[in-house]
MITORLO-171267 format. One record per atom (N, C-alpha, C): x, y, z. Coordinates in steps of 0.2 Angstrom, whole numbers, padded with zeros to 4 digits, always signed. Example, Ala and Ser with C-alpha at 12.3 -4.5 7.8 and 13.67 -1.06 7.14 Angstrom:
% residues 2
+0066-0028+0039+0062-0022+0039+0066-0016+0039+0064-0011+0035+0068-0005+0036+0064+0000+0039
***
This chain:
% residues 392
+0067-0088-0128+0069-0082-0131+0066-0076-0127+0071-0071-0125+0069-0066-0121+0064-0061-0124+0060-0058-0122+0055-0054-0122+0059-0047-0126+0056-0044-0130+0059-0039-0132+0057-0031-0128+0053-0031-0126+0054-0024-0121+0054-0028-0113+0055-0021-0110+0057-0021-0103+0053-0015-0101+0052-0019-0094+0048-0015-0090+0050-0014-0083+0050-0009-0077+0050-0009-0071+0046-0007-0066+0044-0013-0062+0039-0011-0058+0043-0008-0052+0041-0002-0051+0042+0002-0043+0038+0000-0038+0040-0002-0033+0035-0003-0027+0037-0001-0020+0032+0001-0016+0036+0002-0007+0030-0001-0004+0028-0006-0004+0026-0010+0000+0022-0016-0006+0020-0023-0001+0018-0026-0006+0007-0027-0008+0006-0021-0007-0001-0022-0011+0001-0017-0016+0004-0013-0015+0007-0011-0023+0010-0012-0028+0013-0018-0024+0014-0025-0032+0008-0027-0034+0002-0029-0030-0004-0030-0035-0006-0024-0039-0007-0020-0036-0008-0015-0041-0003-0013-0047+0002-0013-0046+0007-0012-0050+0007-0018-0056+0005-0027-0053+0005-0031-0059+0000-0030-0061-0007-0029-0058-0014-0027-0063-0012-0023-0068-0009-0017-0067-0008-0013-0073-0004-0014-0079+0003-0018-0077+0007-0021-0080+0003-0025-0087-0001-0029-0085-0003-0035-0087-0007-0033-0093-0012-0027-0090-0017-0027-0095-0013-0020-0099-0009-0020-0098-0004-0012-0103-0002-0016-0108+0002-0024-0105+0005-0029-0112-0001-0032-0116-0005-0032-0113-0013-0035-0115-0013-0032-0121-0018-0025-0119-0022-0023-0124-0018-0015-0125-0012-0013-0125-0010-0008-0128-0002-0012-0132+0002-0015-0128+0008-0015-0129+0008-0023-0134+0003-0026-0135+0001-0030-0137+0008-0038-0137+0012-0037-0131+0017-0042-0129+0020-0041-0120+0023-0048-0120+0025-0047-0113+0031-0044-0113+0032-0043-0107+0041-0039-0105+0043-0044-0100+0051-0043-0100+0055-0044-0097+0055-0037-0092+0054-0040-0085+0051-0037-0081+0055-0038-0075+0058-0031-0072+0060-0031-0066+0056-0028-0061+0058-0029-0052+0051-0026-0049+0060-0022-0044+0058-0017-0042+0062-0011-0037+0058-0010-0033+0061-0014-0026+0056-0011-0020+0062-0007-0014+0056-0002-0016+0063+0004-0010+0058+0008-0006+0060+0013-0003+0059+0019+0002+0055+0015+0006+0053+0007+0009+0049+0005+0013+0047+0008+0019+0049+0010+0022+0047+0015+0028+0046+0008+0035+0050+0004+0036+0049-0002+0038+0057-0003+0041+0057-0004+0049+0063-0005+0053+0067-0010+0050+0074-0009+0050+0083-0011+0047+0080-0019+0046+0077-0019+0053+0076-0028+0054+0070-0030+0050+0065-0028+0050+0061-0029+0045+0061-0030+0037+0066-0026+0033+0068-0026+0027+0068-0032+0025+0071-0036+0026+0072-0042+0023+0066-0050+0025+0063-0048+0028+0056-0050+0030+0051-0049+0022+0052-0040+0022+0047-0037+0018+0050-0039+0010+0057-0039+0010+0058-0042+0004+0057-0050+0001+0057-0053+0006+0054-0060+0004+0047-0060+0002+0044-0056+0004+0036-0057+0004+0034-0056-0003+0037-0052-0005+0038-0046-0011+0041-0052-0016+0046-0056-0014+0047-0061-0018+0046-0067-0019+0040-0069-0014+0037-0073-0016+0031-0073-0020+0029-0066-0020+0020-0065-0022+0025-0063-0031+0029-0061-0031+0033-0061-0036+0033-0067-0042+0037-0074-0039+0038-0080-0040+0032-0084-0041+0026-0081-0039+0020-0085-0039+0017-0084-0048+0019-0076-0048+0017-0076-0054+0022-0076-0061+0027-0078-0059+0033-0080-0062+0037-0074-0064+0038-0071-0061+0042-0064-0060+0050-0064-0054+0055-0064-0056+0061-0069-0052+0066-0060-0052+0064-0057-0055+0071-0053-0057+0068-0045-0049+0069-0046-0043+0069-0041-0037+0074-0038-0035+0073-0032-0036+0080-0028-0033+0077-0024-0028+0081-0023-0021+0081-0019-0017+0085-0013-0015+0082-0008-0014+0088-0003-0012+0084-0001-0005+0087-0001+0000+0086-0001+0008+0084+0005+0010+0085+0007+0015+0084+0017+0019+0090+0017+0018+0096+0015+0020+0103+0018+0022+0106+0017+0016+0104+0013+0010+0107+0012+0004+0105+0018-0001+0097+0021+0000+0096+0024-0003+0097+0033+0002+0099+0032+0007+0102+0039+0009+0107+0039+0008+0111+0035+0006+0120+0035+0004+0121+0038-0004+0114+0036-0007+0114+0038-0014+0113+0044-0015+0109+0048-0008+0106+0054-0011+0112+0060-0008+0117+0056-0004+0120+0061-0003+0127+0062-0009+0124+0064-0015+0128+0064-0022+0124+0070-0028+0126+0074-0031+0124+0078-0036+0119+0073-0041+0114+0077-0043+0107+0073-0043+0110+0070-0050+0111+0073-0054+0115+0067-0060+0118+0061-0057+0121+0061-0054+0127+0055-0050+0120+0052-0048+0116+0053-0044+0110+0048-0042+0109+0046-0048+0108+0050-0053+0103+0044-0056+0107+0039-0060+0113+0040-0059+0117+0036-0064+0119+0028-0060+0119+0031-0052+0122+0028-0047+0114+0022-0048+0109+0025-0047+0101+0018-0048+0101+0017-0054+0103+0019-0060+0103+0012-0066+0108+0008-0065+0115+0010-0062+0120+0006-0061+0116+0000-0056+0113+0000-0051+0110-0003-0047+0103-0008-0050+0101-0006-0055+0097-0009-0060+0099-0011-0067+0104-0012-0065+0110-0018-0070+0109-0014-0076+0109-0006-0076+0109-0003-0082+0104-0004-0088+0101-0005-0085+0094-0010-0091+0090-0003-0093+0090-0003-0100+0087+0003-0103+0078+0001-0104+0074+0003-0098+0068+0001-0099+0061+0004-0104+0057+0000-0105+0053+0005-0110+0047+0006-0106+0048+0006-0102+0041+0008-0097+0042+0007-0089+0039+0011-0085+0041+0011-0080+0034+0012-0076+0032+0008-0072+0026+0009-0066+0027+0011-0061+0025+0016-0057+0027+0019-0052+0020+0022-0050+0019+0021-0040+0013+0022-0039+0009+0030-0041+0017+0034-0039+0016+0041-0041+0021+0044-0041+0021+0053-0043+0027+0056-0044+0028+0059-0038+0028+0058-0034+0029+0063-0025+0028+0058-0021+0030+0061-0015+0032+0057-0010+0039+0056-0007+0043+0054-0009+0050+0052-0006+0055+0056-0013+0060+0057-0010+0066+0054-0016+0069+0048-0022+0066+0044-0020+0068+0038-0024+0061+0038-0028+0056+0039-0026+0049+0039-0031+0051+0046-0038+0053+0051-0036+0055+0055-0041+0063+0053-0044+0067+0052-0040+0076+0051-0043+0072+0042-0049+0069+0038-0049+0065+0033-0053+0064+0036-0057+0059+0040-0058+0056+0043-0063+0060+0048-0066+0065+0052-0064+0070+0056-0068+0077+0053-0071+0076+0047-0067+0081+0043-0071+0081+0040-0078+0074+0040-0080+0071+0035-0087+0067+0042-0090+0071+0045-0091+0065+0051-0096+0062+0049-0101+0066+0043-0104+0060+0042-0112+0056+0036-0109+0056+0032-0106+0054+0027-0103+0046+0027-0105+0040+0024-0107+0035+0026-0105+0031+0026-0097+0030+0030-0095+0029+0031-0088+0021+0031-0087+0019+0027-0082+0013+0023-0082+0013+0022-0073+0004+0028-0071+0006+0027-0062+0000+0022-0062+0003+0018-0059-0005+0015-0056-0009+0014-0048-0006+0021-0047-0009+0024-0040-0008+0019-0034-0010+0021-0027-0010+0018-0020-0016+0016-0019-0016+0009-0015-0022+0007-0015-0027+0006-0019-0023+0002-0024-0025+0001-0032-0027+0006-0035-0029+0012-0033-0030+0019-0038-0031+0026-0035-0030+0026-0029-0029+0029-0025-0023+0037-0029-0026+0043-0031-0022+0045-0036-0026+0053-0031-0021+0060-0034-0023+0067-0031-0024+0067-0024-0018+0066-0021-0018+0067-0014-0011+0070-0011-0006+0075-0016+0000+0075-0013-0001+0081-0009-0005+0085-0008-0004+0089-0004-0008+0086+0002-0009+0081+0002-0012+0077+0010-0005+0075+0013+0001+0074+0009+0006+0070+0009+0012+0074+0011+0013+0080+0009+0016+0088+0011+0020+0086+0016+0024+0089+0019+0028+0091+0024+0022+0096+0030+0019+0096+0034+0015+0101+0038+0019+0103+0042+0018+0108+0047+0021+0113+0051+0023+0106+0057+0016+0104+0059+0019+0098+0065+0022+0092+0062+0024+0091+0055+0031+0087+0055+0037+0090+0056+0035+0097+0054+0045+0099+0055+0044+0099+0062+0040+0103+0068+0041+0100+0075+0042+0096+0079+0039+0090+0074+0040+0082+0077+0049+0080+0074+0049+0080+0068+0056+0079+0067+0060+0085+0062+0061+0090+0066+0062+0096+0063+0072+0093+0061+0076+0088+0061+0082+0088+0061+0081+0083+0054+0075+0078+0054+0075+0075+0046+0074+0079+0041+0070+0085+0042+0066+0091+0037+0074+0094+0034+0076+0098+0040+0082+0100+0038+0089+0098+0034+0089+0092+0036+0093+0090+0034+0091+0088+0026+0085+0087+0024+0082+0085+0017+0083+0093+0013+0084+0097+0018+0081+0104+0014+0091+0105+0011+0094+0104+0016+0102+0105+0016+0104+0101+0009+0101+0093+0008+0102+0091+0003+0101+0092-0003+0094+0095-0003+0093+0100-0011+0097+0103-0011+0100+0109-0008+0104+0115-0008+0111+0112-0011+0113+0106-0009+0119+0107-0007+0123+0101-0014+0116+0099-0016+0118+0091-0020+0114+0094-0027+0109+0100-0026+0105+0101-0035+0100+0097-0034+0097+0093-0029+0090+0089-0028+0086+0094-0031+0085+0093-0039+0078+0097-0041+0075+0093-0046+0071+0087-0045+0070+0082-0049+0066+0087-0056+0063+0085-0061+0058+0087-0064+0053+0083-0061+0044+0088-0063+0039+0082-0062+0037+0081-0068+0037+0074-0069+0035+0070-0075+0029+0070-0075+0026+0069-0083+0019+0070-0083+0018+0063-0086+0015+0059-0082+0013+0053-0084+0009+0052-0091+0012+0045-0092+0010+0044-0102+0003+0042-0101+0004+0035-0097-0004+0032-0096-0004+0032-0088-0013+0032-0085-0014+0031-0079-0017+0023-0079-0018+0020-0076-0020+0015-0077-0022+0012-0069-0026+0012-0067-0030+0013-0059-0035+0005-0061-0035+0002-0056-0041-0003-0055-0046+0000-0053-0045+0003-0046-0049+0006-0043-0048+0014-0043-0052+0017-0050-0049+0026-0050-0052+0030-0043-0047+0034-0037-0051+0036-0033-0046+0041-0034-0051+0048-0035-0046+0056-0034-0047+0060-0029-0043+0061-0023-0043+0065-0017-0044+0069-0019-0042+0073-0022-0043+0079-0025-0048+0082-0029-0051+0078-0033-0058+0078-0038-0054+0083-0043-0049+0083-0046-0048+0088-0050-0043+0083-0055-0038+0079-0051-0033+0076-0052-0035+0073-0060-0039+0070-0060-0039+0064-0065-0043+0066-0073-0044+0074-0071-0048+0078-0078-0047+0076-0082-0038+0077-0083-0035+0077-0089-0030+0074-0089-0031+0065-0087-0027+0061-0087-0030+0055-0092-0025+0050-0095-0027+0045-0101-0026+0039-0095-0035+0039-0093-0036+0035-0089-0038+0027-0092-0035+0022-0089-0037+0017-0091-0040+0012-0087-0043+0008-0085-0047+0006-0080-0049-0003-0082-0043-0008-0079-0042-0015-0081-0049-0017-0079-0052-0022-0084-0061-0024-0083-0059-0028-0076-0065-0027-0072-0064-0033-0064-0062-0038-0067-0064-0043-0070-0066-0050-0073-0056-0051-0071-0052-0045-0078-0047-0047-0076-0043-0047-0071-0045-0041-0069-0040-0041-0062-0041-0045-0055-0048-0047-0055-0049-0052-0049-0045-0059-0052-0045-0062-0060-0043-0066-0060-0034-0067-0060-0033-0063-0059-0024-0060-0059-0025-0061-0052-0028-0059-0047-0027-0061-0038-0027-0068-0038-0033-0070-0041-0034-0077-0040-0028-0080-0040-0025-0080-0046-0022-0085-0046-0015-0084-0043-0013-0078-0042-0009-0078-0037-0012-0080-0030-0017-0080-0029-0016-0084-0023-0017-0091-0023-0020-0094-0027-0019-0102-0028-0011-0104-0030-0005-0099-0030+0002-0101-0032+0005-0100-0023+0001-0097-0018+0004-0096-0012+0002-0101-0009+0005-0108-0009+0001-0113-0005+0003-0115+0003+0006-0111+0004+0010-0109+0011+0007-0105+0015+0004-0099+0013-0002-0096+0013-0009-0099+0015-0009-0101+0009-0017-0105+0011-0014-0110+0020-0009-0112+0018-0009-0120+0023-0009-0113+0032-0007-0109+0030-0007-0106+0037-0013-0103+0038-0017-0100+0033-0021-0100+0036-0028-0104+0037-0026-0110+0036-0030-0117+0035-0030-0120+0045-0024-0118+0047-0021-0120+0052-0024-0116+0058-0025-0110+0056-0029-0105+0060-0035-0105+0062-0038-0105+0054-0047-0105+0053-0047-0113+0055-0046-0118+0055-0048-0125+0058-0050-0124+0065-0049-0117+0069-0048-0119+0077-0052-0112+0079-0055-0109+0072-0061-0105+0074-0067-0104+0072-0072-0101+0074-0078-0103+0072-0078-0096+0066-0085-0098+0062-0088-0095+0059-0088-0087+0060-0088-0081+0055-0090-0076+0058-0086-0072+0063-0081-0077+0064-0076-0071+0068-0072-0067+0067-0070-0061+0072-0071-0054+0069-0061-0054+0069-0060-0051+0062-0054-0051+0060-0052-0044+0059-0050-0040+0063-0047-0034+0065-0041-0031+0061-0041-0029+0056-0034-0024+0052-0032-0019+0056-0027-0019+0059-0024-0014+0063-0020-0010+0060-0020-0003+0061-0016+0003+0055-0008+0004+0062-0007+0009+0056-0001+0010+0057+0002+0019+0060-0003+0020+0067-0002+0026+0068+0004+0032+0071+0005+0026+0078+0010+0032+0080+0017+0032+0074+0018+0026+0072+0024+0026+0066+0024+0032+0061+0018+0032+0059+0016+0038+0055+0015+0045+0057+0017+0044+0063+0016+0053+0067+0009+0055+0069+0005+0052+0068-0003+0052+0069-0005+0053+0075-0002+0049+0080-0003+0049+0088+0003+0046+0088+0001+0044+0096+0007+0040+0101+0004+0034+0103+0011+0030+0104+0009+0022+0106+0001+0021+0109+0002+0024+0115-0003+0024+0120-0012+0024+0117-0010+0030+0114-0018+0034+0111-0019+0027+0106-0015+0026+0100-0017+0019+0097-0019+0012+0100-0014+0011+0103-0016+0005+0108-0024+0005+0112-0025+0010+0113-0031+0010+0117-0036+0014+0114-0037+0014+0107-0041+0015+0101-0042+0009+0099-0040+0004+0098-0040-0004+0095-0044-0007+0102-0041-0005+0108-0046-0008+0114-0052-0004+0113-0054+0002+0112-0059+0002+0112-0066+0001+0106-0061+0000+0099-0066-0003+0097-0067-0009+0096-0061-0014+0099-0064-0022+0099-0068-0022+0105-0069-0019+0112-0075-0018+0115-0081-0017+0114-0081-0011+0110-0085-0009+0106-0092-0013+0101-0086-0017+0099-0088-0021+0090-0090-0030+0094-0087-0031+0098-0085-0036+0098-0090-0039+0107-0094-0043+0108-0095-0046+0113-0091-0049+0117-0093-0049+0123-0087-0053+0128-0088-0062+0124-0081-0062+0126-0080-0071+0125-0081-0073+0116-0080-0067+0111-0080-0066+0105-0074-0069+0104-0072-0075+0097-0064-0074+0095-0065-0070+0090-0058-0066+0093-0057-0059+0090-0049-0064+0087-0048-0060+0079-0040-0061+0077-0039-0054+0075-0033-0054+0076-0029-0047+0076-0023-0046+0071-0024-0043+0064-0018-0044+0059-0016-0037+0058-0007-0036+0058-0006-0030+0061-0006-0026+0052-0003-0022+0053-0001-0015+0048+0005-0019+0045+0006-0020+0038+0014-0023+0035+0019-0019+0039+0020-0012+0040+0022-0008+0044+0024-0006+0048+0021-0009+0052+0019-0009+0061+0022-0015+0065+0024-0013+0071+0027-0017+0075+0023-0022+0079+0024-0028+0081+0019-0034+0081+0021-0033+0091+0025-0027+0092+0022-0026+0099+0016-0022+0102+0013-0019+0098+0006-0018+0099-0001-0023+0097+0001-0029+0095-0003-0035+0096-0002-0038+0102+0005-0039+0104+0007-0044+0109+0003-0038+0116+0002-0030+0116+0001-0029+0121-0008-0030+0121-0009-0028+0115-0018-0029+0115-0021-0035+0118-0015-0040+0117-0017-0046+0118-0020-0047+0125-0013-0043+0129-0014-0045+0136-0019-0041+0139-0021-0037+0136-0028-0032+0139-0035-0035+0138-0034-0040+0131-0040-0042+0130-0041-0051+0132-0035-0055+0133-0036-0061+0131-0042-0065+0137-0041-0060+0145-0047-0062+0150-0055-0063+0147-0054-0058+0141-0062-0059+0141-0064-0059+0132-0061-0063+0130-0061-0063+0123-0056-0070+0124-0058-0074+0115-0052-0079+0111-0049-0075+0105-0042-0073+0109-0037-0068+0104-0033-0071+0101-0031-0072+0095-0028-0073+0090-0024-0070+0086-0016-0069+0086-0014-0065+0085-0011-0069+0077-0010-0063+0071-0007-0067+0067-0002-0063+0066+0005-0064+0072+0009-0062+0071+0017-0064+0067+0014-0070+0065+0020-0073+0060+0022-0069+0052+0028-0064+0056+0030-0060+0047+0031-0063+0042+0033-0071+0042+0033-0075+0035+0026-0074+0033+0022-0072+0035+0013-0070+0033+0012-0067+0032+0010-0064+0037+0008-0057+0038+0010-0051+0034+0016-0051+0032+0017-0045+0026+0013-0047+0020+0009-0052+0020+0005-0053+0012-0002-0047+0014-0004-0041+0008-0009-0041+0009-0015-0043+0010-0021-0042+0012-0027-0044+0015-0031-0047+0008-0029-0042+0003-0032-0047-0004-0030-0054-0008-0026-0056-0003-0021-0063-0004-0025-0067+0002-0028-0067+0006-0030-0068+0012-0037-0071+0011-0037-0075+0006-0045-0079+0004-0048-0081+0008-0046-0086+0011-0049-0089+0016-0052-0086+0023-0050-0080+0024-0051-0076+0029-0058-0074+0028-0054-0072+0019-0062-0065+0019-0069-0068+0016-0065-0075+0017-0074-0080+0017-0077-0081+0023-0073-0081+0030-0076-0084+0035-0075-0080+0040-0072-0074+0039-0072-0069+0043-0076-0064+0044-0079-0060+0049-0082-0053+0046-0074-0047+0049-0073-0045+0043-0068-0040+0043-0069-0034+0046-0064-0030+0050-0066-0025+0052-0058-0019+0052-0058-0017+0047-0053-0012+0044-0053-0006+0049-0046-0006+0051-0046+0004+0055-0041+0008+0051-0043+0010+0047-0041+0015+0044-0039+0014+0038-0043+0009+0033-0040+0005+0029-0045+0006+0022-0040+0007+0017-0045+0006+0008-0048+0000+0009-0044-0008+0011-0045-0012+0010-0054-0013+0007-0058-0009+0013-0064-0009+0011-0066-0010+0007-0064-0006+0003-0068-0003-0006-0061-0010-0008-0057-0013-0009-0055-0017-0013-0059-0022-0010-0058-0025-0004-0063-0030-0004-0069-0034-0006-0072-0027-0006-0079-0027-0009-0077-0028-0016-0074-0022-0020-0074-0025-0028-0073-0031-0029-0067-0034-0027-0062-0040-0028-0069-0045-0027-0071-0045-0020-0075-0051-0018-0081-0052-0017-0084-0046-0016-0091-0042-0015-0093-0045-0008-0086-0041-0001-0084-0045+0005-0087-0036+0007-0092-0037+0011-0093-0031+0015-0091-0031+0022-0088-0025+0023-0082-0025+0030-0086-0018+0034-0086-0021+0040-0088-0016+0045-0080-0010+0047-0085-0003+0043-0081+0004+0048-0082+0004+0053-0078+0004+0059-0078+0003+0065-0078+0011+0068-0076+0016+0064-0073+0023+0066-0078+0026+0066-0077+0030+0071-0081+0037+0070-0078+0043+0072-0081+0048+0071-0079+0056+0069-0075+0056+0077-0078+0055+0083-0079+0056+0090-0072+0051+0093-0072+0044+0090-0065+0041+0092-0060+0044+0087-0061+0046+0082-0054+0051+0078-0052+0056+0083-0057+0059+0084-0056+0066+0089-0050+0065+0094-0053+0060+0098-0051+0055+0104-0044+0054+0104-0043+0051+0102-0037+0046+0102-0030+0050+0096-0033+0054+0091-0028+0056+0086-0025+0063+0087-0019+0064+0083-0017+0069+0087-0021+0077+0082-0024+0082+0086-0028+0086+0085-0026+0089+0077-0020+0088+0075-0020+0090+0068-0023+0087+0060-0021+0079+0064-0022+0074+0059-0030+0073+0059-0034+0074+0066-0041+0073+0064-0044+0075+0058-0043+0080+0055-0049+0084+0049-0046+0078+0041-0040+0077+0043-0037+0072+0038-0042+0065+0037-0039+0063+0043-0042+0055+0045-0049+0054+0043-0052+0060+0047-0061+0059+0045-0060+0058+0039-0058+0063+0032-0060+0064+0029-0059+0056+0024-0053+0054+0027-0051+0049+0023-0058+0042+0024-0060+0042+0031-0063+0036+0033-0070+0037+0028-0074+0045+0026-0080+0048+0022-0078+0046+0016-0072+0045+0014-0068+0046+0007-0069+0038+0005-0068+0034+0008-0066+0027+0008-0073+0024+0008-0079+0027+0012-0086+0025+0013-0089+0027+0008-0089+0032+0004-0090+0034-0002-0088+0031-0008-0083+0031-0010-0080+0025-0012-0083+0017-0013-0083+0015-0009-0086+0008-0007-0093+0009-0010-0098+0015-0006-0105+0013-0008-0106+0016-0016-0102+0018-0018-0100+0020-0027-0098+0013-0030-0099+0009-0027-0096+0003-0033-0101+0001-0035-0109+0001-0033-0116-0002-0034-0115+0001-0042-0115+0008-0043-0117+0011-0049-0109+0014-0054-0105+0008-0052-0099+0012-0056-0101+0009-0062-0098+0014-0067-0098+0011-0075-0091+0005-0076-0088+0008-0071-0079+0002-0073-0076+0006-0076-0077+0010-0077-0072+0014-0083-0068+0023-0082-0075+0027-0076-0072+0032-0075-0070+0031-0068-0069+0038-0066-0067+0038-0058-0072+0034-0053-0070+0029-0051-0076+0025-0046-0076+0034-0040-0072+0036-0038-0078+0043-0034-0069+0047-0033-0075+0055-0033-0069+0059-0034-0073+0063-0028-0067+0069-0025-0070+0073-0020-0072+0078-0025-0080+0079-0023-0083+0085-0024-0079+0093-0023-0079+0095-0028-0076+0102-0030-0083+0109-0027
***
C-alpha cells in the first residue's frame, strides 16, 4: 500500500541529499508521524553538459541505498528552456515535469539562489515548505550569494540577459516564508537569520545513524576504497580540493598553485598525498597537480567520477585512516560532529590574500573563521540551538 502523503526532496548536489534525507526522516518521525511517498528533484547543478549524468547517478545511488527509486532531473539547458516562458507557464511546465504529483511538503535547501530553487517553491504554495539549509544547516547567507559588481564584469551577458528575462516573461517569484526549519547542523551567516525561525535540530544519535547505514548500503564504495587504502599507509594526508576558478573566485593558475603550496607546506617530501576533487570541479586540475608533485611525493589521485561525486561523509574508511585536510570546506564541522574526525585548516589569511581574486578575499576569510568557529562550538553545543551564529 502506498503511503499516503508525498514529499519532495529539492537537491543541486549530493551532500544535500543527506541533509535533505536527515530532515525528511525526522519530520516523518516526530512531527508527521508516517512515511511519504517520496520524490527527490536534482536541478540547477552548476556541473559541465558531460558531467550531468555522472552526477545523476550518484544522486541515484545514495538514493536506492536508502530505498528511494523515484529521481527526476531537469538539466541547465532543460531548465533554461523553461524559464524562457510567463512565470505561470514555468510553474505549470515543472509540475508537468513532476508527474503532476500534488506534494504535501517540500524540502528545499533555501529560498534564493537560482531560479529553479524559487520557480520549486512558488510552484507548491500550500505544500508544507520545510529548508534544511547548505552544508547540513548552513542557513542566512544570501547576500554572500548576491550578484556583486565583479560578476556582472566577469559575465555581464548572463546578468543581462537574466535581468531581460524578469522583464519580459513576469519572473517575480514570491518569497516564501518557510513552515519548518530543520538544520543538523544550525549555522547562521548572518546571526540574525534564525531569530524567528521554527527551528528543529534532528538528535546526532539519529542522523549519524541515517549516514551509517547509508554507507554500509554503498558496497561498491567501500570495495574502491578498500582497493585504495590497501596500498597506503596509515595517516596519510587526504586533500579536499574546492572549487575556485569555476566559481569566479580566481583563475585556473592562482588555484592550482594554492593546492601546491599548501601540500608543500602540510605535507613532507616523500609523503603519500591523496587528492579528492570538488563534486564540481574538473579532474584536470588533479591530473596537473599531479605532475608538479608526483617527483617528490606518493600521489594518488581519486579521480574515478563513479566515486568521487559521493560526498566525503559517505567516505568511512578514509575518515578513519586518513588525516583530512579540507581547503575551503564545512566538511570540517560535519566531520567532527558525524565522526568526532578532527581535520587540519590548511588556510591562512596571507594565502587567501595570495592566490584569491582581491574581492572575494574578505568573503573567503570570513567563511574559513566561520567554519573554525563552528567546529570549536560543537565541545558546548546544547544540540538544539544554533551550533554558532555571527556575532551582531
Amino acid at each position: 500500500m502506498k503511503n499516503s502523503k508525498k514529499s519532495l526532496i529539492a537537491i543541486q548536489g549530493t551532500a544535500q541529499f543527506l541533509a535533505a534525507y536527515i530532515a525528511l526522516r525526522w519530520y516523518e518521525e516526530s512531527i508527521q508521524k508516517e512515511s511519504s511517498d517520496t520524490t527527490i528533484l536534482l536541478y540547477d547543478t552548476s556541473v559541465s553538459k558531460d558531467n550531468e549524468s555522472l552526477f545523476l547517478n550518484s544522486v541515484k545511488m545514495m538514493a536506492q541505498a536508502v530505498s528511494l527509486n523515484n529521481v527526476i532531473f531537469i538539466s541547465e539547458t532543460e531548465m533554461r528552456d523553461l524559464s524562457l516562458n510567463w512565470y505561470s507557464k514555468c510553474k505549470r511546465k515543472l509540475k508537468s515535469k513532476l508527474d503532476n504529483i500534488d506534494f504535501d511538503s517540500v524540502l528545499i535547501a533555501r529560498d534564493y539562489g537560482s531560479f529553479g530553487t524559487q520557480l520549486i517553491l512558488n510552484a507548491y504554495p500550500n505544500a508544507l515548505s520545510i529548508e534544511y539549509g547548505d552544508s547540513f544547516g548552513l542557513v542566512g547567507n544570501e547576500n554572500a550569494l548576491k550578484t556583486s559588481f565583479s560578476d556582472f564584469l566577469n559575465r555581464p551577458l548572463n546578468i543581462l540577459k537574466g535581468i531581460v528575462k524578469k522583464v519580459l516573461y513576469n519572473h517575480y517569484p514570491k518569497r516564501i516564508n518557510f513552515d519548518l526549519t530543520i538544520l543538523t547542523l544550525p549555522m547562521d551567516w548572518s546571526g540574525r537569520y534564525l531569530a524567528h525561525k521554527n527551528l528543529i535540530v534532528p538528535p546526532k544519535a539519529f542522523a549519524t545513524d541515517l549516514i551509517m547505514k547509508m554507507v554500509n548500503q554503498l558496497p561498491d564504495l567501500i570495495n574502491f576504497c578498500n582497493e585504495i587504502l590497501n596500498h597506503v599507509p596509515n595517516n596519510s594526508h587526504l586533500y579536499l580540493t574546492s572549487n575556485l576558478a569555476n566559481s569566479g573566485l580566481t583563475n585556473y593558475e592562482n588555484e592550482l598553485s594554492l593546492y601546491e603550496d599548501v601540500i608543500r607546506e602540510t605535507s613532507e617530501i616523500g609523503k603519500c598525498i591523496i587528492l579528492k576533487n570538488h563534486p564540481r570541479a574538473s579532474n584536470l586540475i588533479l591530473k596537473d597537480l599531479y605532475e608538479k608533485l608526483k617527483d617528490q611525493y606518493t600521489v594518488i589521485l581519486i579521480d574515478n567520477n563513479e566515486y568521487s561525486l559521493y560526498p566525503i561523509e559517505l567516505w568511512l574508511l578514509f575518515i578513519e585512516k586518513c588525516c583530512i585536510l579540507p581547503v575551503f570546506s564545512s566538511s570540517v564541522v560535519s566531520l567532527k560532529y558525524f565522526y568526532n574526525k578532527d581535520s587540519i585548516m590548511p588556510l591562512s589569511e596571507k594565502k587567501i590574500d595570495k592566490y584569491l581574486f582581491r574581492d572575494s578575499v574578505p568573503h573567503l576569510v570570513r567563511g574559513e573563521l566561520f567554519c573554525r568557529n563552528a567546529t570549536n562550538a560543537l565541545e558546548r553545543w546544547d544540540g538544539k540551538s544554533a551550533l554558532w551564529k555571527t556575532p551582531n
